[in-house]
N, C-alpha and C positions, 0 to 999 in steps of 0.2 A: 363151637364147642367151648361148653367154661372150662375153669380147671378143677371143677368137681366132676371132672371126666377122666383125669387125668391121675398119673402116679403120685400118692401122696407119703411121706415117709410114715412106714407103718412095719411089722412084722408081718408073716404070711407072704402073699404072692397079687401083688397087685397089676393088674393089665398094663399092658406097655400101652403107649397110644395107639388107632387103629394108620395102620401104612396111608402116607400121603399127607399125614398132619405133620406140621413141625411145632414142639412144642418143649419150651425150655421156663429155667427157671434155679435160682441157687437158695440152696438148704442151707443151714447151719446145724449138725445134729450132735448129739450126746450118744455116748456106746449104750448099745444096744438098740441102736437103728440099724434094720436088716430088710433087703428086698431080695427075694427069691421068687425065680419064673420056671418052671420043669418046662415051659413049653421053649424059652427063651424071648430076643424081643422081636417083633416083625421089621422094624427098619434097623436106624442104629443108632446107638446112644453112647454120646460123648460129655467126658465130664474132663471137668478141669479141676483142680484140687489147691484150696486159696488157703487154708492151715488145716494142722490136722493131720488126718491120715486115714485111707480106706484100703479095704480089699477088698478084690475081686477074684471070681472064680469063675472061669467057664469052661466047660467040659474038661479036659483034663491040664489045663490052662490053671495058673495062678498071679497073680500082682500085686503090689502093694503099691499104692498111692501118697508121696507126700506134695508138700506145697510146690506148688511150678510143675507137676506132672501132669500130662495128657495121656488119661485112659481111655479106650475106644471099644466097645461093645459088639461087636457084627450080629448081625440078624441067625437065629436058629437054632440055637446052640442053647440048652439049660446053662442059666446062670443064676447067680447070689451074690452080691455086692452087701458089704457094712461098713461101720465105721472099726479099723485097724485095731486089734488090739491092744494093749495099752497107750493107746491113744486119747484124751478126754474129751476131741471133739472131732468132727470133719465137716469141714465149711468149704462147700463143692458146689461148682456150676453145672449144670447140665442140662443138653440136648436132646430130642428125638425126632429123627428126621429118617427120609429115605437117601439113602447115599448117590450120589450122583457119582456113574460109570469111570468117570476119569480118577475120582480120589482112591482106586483101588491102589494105583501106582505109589502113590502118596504113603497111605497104610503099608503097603505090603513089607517093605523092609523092615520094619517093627513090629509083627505079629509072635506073641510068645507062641501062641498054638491055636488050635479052633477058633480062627476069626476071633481072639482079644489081642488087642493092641497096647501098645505100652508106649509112649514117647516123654523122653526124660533128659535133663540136663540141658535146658537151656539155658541159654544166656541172661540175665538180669533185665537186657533191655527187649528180647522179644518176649520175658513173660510179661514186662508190663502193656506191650502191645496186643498180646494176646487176650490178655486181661477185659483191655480197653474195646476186643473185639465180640468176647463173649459180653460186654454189656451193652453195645451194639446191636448185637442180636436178640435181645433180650428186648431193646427197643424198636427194632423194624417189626418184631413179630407183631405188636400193638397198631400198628399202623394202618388205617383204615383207608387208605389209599389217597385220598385228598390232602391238599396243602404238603407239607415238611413235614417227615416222620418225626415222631416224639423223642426229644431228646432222653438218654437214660438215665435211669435213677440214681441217686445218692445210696452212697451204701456202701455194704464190699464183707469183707474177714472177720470185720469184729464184732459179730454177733448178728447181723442187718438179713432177712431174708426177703429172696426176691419172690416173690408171688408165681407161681405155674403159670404161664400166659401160651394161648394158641393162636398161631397165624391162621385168622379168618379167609383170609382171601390171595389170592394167584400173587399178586401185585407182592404184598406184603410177605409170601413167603418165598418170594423167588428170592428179594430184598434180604432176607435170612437169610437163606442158604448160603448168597457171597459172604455173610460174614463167616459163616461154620467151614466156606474153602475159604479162608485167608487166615483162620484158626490152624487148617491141615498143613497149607502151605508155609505158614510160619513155623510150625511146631517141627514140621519134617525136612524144612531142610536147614533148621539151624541146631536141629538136637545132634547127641551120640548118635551115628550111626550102626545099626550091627550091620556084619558082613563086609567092612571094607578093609582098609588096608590096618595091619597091627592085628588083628583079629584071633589070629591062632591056624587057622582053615584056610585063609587068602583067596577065597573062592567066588569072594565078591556076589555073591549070588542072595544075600539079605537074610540068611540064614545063622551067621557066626552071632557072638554076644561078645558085648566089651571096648570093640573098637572106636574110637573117635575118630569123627570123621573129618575133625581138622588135621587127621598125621595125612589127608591126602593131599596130594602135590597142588601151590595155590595155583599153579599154570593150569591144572588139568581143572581143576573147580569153577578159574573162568574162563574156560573152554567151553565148559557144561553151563555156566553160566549164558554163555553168548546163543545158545540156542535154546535153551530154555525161555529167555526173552521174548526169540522171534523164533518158532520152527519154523515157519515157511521162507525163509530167506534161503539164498542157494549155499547151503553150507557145504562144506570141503573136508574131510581131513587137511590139504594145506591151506584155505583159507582160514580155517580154524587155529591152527598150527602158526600161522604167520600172523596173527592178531599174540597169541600169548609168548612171541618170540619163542621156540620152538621148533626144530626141525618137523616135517610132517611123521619120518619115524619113528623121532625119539617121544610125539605125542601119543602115538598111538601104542606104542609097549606101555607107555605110561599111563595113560585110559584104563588099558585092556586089565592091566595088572593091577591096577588099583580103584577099579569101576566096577570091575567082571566083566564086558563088553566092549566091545570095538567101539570105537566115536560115530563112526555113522551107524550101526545098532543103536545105540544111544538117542541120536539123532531122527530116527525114522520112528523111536516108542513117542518122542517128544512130538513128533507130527501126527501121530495117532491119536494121541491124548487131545491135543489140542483140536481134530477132526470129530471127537466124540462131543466136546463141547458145544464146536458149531452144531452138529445134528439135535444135539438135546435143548440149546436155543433160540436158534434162528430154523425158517423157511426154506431155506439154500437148497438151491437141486443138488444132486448128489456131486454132480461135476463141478460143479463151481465149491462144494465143501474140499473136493479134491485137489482146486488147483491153491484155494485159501488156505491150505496145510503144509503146502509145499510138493504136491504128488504129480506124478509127471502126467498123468490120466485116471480118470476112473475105474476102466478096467484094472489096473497096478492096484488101485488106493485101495478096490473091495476085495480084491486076493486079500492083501494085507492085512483089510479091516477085521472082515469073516476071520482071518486065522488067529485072531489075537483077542475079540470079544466073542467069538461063536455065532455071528449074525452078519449079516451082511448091512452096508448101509442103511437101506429103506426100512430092514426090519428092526434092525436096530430101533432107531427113530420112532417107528410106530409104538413097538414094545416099550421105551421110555416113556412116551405119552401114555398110555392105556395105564 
């Protein structure tokens, strides 16, 4: 597909790409650049916001976008996105892709409303990593599968646009996608948290607005830390607990209170996560995905799976292929 197939900055309602392409590209625009879809998009579209300032609107969802902010689009939902206004420009990177199963977790704690996403206030040093990753992605998607992918283009903020480009081929967009989860994975767990502790509702449930999520205790973070790395290692509440010096109970009121979740709740989402990846990348029989996640058997692992994705392993897997 060229990118005369693709969304080009215009008024009216231009086609999202069709589901399975990934296709990215950063604008530079002037106010009164507007894209409206009554139908919404078919996969999802992430923008990253380099000066400037946008809005978004989805279903009864609203955001503004300035520089360092990652805005995220879900599939389905009427939406309209422009340039902010009183804004004089917005110099935005953006994605469209089908979302891989595992990044709901990612998303879900920063959803203003109907599948839009909002993640803000990073740090200085992971938006320039982020930065560096969206133009990464930008560069695998070009990749024709031989030799060394293209390195990426010169350019950036001060007026430079990058060209709409589609990944042609499996190779080349699987190579994308890592860059757009190491976008999710950067952005969401170094931002403002909502829903943790300071909040107002302490319900830890991803739902509050406001909290930071550095007021959470640094024991409990690399606690969360330590299994996050590795799910399938035999984790404990006290082997956990005795890694961040910490009694086993005084981790767990301190988790539960400041997480929303028990450590091993916690623990067992991170072995699922990490089980949906195996299925969506590798061959692995279902049992050996089982025992590579940490799960004591396969019967356990597809109770587990089925209640948490709606599908049991194999269908899982099929259905992300098809």
């Amino acid at each position: 597909m060229s990118a005369a197939h693709v969304p080009v900055p215009a008024a009216g309602e231009p086609p999202a790409p069709p589901p399975g392409l990934l296709v990215t590209g950063c604008y530079d625009e002037a106010p009164g650049y507007a894209v409206h879809r009554s139908g919404g998009a078919r996969g999802l579209l992430l923008t990253w916001t380099l000066a400037g300032g946008g809005r978004f609107r989805q279903g009864a969802a609203e955001v503004a976008a300035r520089a360092g902010d990652l805005v995220v689009v879900g599939p389905g939902v009427p939406h309209d996105y422009a340039v902010a206004p009183g804004c004089d420009r917005w110099a935005f990177w953006w994605v469209h892709c089908l979302p891989r199963v595992a990044w709901r977790s990612w998303l879900g704690p920063y959803e203003a409303a109907d599948r839009l996403y909002a993640i803000t206030s990073l740090p200085d040093a992971v938006r320039v990593r982020v930065d560096a990753a969206f133009r990464r992605v930008h560069a695998d998607a070009r990749w024709a599968g031989a030799g060394a992918p293209p390195e990426p283009e010169a350019g950036g903020a001060g007026g430079t646009r990058f060209r709409a480009v589609a990944a042609q081929g499996a190779a080349a967009r699987e190579l994308a996608l890592g860059g757009v989860e190491e976008v999710l994975v950067l952005a969401a767990a170094a931002a403002r948290r909502p829903g943790t502790a300071g909040d107002g509702d302490g319900n830890g449930d991803g739902k509050g607005h406001g909290a930071a999520r550095d007021r959470v205790d640094p024991r409990v973070r690399r606690a969360e830390a330590l299994f996050l790395a590795d799910p399938a290692a035999p984790h404990t509440v006290a082997s956990l607990a005795e890694r961040v010096a910490l009694s086993p109970s005084r981790l767990a009121h301190l988790f539960a209170a400041q997480l929303g979740r028990t450590p091993m709740e916690a623990v067992r989402d991170a072995r699922l996560r990490h089980a949906a990846r195996l299925l969506e990348m590798t061959d692995l029989p279902v049992a050996r995905v089982a025992a590579a996640a940490g799960f004591a058997g396969p019967s356990h692992f597809s109770r587990l799976f089925r209640a948490r994705y709606g599908a049991p392993p194999g269908a899982f897997r099929t259905g992300f292929r098809t």
